[in-house]
C-alpha positions as CSV (number, residue, x, y, z in Angstrom):
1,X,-22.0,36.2,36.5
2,X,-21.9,33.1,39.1
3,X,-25.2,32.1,37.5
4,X,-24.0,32.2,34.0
5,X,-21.0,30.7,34.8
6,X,-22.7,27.8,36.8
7,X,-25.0,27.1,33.8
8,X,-21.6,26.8,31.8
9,X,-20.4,24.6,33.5
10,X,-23.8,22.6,33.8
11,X,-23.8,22.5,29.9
12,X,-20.4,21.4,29.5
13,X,-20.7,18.4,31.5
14,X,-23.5,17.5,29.7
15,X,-22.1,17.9,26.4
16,X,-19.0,15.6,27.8
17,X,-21.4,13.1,28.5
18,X,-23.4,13.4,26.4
19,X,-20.1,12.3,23.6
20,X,-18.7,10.9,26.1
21,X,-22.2,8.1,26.2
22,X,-22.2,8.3,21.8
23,X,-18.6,7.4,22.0
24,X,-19.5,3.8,23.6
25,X,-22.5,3.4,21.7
26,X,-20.2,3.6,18.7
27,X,-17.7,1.0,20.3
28,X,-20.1,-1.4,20.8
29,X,-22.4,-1.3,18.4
30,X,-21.4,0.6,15.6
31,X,-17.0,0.3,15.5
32,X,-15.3,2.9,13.1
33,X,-11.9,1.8,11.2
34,X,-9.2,4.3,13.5
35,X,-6.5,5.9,11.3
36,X,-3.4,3.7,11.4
37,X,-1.8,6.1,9.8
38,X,-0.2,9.7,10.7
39,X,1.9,12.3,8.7
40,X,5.4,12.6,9.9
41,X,6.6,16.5,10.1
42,X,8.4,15.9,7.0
43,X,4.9,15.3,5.0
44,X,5.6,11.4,4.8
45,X,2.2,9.4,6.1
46,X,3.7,7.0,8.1
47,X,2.1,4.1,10.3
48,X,1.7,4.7,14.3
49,X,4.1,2.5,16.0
50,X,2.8,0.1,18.3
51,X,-0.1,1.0,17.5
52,X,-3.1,-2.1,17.6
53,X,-7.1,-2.4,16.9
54,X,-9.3,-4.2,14.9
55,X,-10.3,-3.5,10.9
56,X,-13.3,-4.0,9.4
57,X,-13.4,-4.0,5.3
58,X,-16.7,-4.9,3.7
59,X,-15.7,-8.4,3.2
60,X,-13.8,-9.1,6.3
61,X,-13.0,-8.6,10.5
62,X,-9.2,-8.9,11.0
63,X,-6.8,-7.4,14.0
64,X,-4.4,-5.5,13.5
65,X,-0.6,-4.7,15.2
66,X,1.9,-2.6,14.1
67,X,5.4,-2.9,15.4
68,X,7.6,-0.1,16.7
69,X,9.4,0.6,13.6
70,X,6.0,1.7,12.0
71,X,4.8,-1.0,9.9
72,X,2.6,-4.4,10.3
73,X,4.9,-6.8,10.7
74,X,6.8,-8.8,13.8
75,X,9.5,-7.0,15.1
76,X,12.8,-6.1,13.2
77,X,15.9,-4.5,15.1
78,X,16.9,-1.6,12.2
79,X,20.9,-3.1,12.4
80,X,20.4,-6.4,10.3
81,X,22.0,-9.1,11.6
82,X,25.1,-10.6,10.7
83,X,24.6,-13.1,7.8
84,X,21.2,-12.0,7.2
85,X,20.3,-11.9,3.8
86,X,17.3,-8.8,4.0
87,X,14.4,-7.8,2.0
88,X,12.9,-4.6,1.8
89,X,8.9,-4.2,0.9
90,X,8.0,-0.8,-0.3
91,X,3.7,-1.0,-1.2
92,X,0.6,0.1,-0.8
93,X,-2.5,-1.3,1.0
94,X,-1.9,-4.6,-0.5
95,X,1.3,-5.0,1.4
96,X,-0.5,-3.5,4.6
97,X,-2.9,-6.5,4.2
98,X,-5.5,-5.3,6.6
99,X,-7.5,-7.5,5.6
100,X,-6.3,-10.7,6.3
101,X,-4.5,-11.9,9.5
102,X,-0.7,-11.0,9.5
103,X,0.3,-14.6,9.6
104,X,-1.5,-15.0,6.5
105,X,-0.1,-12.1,4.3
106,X,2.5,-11.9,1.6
107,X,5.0,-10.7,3.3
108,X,4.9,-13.2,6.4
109,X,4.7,-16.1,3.8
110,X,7.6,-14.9,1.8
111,X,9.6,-15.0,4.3
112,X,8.9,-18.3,5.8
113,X,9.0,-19.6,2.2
114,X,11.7,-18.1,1.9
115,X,13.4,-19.5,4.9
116,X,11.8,-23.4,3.9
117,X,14.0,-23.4,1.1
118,X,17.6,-21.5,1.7
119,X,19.7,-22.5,4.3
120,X,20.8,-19.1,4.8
121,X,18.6,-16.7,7.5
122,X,16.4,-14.7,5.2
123,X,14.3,-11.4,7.0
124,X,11.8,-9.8,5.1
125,X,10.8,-6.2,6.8
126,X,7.3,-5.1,5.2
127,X,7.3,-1.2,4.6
128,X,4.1,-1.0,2.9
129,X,1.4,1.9,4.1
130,X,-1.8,1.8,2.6
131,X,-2.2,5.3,0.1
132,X,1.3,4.9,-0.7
133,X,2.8,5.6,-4.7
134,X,6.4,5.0,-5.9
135,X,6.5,8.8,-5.5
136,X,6.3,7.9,-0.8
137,X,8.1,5.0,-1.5
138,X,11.3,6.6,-2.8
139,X,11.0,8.8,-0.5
140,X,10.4,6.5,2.9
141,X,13.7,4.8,1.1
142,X,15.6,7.8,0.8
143,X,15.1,9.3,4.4
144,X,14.2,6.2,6.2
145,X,14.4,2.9,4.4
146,X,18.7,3.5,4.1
147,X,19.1,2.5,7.6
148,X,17.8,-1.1,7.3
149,X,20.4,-1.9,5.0
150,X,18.6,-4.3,2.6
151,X,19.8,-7.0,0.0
152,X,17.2,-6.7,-2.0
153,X,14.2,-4.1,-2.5
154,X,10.9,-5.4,-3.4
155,X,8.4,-2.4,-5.0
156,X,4.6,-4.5,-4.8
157,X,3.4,-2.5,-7.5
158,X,-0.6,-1.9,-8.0
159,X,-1.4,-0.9,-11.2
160,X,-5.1,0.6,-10.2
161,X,-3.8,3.3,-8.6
162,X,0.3,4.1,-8.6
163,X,0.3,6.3,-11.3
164,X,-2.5,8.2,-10.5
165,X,-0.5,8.7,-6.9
166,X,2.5,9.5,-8.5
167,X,0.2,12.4,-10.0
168,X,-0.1,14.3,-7.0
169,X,3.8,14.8,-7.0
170,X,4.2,15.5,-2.9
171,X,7.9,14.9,-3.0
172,X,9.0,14.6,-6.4
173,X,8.3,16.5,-10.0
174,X,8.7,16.1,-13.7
175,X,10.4,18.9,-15.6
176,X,11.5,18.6,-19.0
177,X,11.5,15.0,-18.1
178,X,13.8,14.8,-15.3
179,X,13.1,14.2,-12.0
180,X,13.3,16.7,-9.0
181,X,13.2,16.2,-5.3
182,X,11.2,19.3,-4.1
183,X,12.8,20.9,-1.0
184,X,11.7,19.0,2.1
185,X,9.5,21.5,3.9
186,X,8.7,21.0,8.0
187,X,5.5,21.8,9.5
188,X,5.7,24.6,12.2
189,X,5.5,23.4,15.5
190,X,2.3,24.9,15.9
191,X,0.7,23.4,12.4
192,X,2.6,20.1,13.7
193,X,0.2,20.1,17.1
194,X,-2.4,20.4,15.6
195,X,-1.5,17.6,13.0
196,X,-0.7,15.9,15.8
197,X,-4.3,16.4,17.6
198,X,-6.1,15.3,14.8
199,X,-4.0,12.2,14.3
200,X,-4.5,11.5,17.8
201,X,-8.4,11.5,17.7
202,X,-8.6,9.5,14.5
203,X,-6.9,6.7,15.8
204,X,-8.7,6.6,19.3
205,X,-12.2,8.3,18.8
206,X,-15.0,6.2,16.8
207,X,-17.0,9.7,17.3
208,X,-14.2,11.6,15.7
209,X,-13.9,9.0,12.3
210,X,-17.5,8.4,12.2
211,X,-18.0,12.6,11.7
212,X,-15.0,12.7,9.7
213,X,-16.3,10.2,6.9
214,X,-19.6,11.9,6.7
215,X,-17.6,15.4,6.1
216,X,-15.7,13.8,3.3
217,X,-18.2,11.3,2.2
218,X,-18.9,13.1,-1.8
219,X,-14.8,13.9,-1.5
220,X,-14.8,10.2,-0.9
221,X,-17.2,9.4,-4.0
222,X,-15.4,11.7,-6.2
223,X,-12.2,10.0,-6.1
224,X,-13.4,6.4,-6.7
225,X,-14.8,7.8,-9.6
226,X,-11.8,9.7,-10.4
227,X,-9.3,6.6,-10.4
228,X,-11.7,4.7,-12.2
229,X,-11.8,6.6,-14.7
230,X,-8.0,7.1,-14.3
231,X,-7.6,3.3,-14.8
232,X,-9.9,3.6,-18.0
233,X,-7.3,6.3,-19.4
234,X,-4.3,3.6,-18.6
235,X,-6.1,1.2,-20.9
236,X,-6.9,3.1,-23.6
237,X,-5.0,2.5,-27.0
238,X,-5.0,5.7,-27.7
239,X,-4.0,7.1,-23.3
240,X,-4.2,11.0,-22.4
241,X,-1.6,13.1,-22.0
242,X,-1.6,12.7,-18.5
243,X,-1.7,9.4,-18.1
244,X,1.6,9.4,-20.3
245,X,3.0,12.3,-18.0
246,X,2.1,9.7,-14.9
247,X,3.7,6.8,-16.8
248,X,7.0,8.9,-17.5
249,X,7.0,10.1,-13.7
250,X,7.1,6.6,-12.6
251,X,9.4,5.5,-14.5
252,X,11.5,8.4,-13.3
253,X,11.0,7.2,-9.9
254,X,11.5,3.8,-10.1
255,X,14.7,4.3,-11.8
256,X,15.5,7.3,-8.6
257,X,15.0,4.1,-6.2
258,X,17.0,1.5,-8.5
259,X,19.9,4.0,-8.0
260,X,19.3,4.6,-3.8
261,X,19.4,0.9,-3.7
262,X,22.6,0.5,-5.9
263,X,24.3,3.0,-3.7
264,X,23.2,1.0,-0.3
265,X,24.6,-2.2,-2.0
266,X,20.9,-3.6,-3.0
267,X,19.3,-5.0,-5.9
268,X,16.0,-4.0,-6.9
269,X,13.0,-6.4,-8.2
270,X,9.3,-5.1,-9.0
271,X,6.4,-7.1,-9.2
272,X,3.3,-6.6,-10.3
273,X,-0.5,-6.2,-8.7
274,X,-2.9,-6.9,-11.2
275,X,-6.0,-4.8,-11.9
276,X,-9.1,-6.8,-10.5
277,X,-10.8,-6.5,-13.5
278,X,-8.3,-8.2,-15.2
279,X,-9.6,-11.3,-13.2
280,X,-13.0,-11.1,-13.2
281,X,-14.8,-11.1,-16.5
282,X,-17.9,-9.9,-14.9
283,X,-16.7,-7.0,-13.3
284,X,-14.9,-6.5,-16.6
285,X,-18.1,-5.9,-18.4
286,X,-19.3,-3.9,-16.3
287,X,-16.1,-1.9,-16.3
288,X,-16.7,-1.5,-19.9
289,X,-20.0,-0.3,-20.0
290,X,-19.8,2.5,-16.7
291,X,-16.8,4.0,-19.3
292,X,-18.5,3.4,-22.7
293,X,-15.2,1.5,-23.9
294,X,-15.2,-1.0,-26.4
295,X,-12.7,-4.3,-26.4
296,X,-11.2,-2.8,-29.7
297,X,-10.3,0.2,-28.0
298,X,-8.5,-0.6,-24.4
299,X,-5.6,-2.8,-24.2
300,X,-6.3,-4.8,-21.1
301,X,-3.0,-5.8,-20.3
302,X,-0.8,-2.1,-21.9
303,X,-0.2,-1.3,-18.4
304,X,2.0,-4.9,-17.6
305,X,3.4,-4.5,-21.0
306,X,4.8,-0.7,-20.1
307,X,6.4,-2.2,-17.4
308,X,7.8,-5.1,-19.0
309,X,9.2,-2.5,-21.5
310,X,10.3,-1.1,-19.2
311,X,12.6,-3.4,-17.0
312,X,13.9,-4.5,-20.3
313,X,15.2,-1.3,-21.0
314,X,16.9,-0.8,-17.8
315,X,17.5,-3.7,-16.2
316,X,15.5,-4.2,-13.6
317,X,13.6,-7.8,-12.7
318,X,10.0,-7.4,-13.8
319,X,7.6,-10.2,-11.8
320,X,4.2,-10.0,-13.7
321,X,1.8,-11.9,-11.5
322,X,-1.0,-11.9,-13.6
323,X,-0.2,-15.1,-15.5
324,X,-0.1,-16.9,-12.4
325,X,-3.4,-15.7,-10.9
326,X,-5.0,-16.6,-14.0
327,X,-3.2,-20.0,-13.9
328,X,-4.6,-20.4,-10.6
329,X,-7.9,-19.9,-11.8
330,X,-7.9,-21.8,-14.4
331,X,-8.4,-24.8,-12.1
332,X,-9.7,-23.7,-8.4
333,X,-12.6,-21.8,-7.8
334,X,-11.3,-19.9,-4.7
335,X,-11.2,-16.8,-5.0
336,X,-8.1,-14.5,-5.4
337,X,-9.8,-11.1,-4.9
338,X,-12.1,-9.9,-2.1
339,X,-15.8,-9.7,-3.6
340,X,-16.4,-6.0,-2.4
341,X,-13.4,-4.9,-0.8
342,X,-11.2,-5.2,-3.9
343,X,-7.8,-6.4,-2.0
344,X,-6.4,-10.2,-2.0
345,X,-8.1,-13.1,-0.4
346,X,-5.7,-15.2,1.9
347,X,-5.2,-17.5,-1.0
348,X,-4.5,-14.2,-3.2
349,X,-1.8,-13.6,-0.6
350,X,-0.6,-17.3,-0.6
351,X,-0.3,-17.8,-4.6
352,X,1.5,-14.2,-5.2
353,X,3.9,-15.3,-2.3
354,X,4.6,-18.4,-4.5
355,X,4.8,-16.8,-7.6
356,X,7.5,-14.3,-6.1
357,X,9.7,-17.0,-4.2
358,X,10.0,-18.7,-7.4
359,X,11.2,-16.2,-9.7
360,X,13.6,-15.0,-6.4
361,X,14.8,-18.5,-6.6
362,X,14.4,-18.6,-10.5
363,X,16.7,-15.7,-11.3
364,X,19.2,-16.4,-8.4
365,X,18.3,-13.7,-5.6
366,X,18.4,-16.0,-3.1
367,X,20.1,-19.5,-3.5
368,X,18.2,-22.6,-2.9
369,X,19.5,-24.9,-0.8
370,X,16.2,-27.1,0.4
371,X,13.1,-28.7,-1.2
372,X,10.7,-27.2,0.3
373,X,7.7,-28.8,2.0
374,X,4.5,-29.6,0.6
375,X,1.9,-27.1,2.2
């Protein structure tokens, strides 16, 4: 017994170090991207506070901070200060903006945009978690978002994949077209721990990610070609019964957060990620061809023209920022999009942060009380 438990030992040490020396390797030489991210025992996926590290898209390097309310921003004390006039982001990835430095994302240019040209103190908290739909947005809102106290709420909607979130239907369902909150259910504490462990590991072990994408590498493959073809069903004249379930879903849901903000005393303003393929003829094309679609049969721009509809019909600002990009383009060859990665450039960032303070300022959100500087 001494023996075999002696060689136990012997083995488990060498296993230890044995990770313990691939764990380094990986560090140096081969970095995984850690889980930001960790679900909250109500089911919301929620960013670690003060959590930092270094992300690596296939187009760019950038680090990364989050602050200790949970999001990638600067710090924000959750009373608003008095006179403050506060904005509210509610996105995706885009919002998150991983993949540019912080100082050089939407919402950090908003606000000191913002700031150049009001004479009034202006915050802008970002609240966007990559993964996110309307469906975790409403909901972050409605259990967490309330205590902020915003002005205004700002839903960075991306038309790639919203909808097809809002599918999933974690916290809210459609039946007979009304919308339900489903009853909030809590982990156990014992499903929580182990949550907990393997939140822990993602966001500290290269080892632990690097086994982890290789587990769910054809999951991984499956969905990219799901929501591809899911954005080839939003374009279709002639859409699936699904995708017009998804579409009456979200409008469902952004009406739900129109009304939480109403009832906290803010207004509510949506603007609009464009598709990348709406920007790049080339990948266009080939868009067309993976999904044996014709021009004749998609409507390139039916999902911007839902949502237009859509605000119309109940009142709610619509910001389309696809004319501008394309504006942009029309005369500067910088790129808006990533190449590979598919998210913004830091002049995407930059010329969606203009497009926004203007139609704030435009439609008399905020009141304009300075020229602002030539950047």
């Amino acid at each position: 017994m001494k023996k075999v438990a002696l060689n136990f030992v012997l083995l488990s040490v060498s296993v230890s170090l044995c990770l313990l020396l691939i764990e380094l390797g990986l560090r140096m030489f081969h970095p995984q991207n850690l889980t930001l991210s960790y679900q909250s025992r109500d089911g919301l996926r929620i960013l670690r506070p003060n959590h930092s590290g270094i992300y690596k898209s296939a187009d760019t390097v950038e680090p990364y901070k989050i602050n200790s309310l949970g999001m990638r921003d600067r710090e924000h004390r959750v009373e608003k200060p008095e006179g403050n006039y506060r904005l509210l982001i509610l996105g995706d990835s885009f919002m998150e903006a991983l993949q540019v430095p912080f100082e050089r994302s939407f919402p950090h240019l908003l606000e000191r945009r913002l700031n150049g040209v009001s004479g009034r103190p202006i915050e802008v908290i970002n609240a966007g978690v990559s993964g996110w739909g309307t469906d975790d947005q409403l909901t972050y809102l409605s259990r967490y978002g309330i205590r902020l106290k915003p002005d205004l709420i700002l839903i960075a909607m991306t038309l790639t994949n919203d909808v097809s979130d809002n599918l999933a239907e974690t916290f809210h369902t459609l039946n007979n077209n009304q919308l339900h909150e489903k009853p909030v259910h809590e982990f156990s504490a014992t499903e929580y721990r182990f949550w907990q462990v393997k939140a822990f590991l993602g966001s500290h072990s290269h080892l632990y990610q690097l086994i982890r994408l290789g587990w769910h590498s054809k999951e991984i493959e499956v969905g990219g070609q799901q929501l591809s073809a899911h954005v080839a069903d939003q374009l279709r004249k002639e859409p699936t019964e699904r995708i017009n379930r998804g579409w009456r879903l979200t409008f469902e849901l952004l009406k739900k957060v129109k009304c939480c903000g109403t009832d906290m005393g803010a207004k509510t303003l949506i603007f609009l990620i464009p598709m990348s393929i709406q920007l790049d003829d080339e990948k266009l094309d080939k868009f067309y061809m993976d999904h044996h679609l014709s021009k004749s049969s998609v409507c390139l721009e039916r999902p911007q023209q839902l949502m237009r509809e859509f605000g119309r019909t109940e009142g709610i600002e619509i910001v389309d920022l696809l004319p501008g990009f394309r504006e942009f383009q029309a005369h500067d060859r910088r790129p808006l999009v990533l190449k590979h990665d598919g998210h913004w450039t830091e002049e995407g960032h930059s010329v969606a942060a203009d497009i926004v303070l203007r139609e704030l300022v435009g439609k008399s959100f905020v009141e304009k009380t300075f020229t602002p500087l030539a950047r």
